[in-house]
C-alpha positions in Angstrom: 10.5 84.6 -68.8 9.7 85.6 -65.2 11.5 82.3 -63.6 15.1 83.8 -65.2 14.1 87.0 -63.1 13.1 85.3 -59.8 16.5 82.9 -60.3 18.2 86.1 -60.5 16.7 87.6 -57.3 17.4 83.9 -55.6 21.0 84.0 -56.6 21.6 87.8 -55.5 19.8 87.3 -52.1 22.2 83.9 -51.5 25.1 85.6 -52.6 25.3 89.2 -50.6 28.2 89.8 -48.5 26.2 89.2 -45.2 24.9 85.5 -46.3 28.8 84.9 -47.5 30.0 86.0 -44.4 27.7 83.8 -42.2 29.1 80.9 -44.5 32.2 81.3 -44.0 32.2 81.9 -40.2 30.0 78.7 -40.2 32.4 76.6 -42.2 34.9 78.1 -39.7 33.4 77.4 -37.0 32.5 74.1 -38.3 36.2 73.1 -39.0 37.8 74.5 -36.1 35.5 72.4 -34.1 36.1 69.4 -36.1 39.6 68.8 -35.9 39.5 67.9 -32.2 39.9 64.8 -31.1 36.7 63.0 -29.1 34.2 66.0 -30.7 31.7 64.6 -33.5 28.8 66.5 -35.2 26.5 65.8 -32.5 28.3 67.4 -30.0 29.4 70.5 -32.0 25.7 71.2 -32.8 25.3 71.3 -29.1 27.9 73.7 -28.4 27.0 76.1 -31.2 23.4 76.1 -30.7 23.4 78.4 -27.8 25.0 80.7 -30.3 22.8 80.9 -32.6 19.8 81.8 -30.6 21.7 84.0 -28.1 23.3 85.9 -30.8 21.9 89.6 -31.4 24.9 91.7 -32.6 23.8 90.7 -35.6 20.4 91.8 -36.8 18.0 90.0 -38.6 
């Protein structure tokens, strides 16, 4: 009966409001990005990577 207890510390780790929130600014991000014209998934990668490794407002 241990693996119902670690699936319940999986599911409550990937569902906290901080790992929400980065979610859902991704899948912002990701579809704000989208929508222009000439910009595919290549080039949004490039222009958010930057971002993600430059980033420290938010700890880790």
């Amino acid at each position: 009966m241990e693996i119902f207890g670690n699936l319940a510390l999986g599911f409550e780790q990937a569902l906290s409001w901080s790992n929400l929130s980065y979610c859902f600014i991704g899948v912002l991000l990701g579809t704000l990005i989208g929508v222009l014209p000439g910009l595919g998934p290549v080039v949004t990668i490039a222009m958010l990577l930057p971002i993600t490794f430059g980033c420290r407002r938010f700890p880790r």
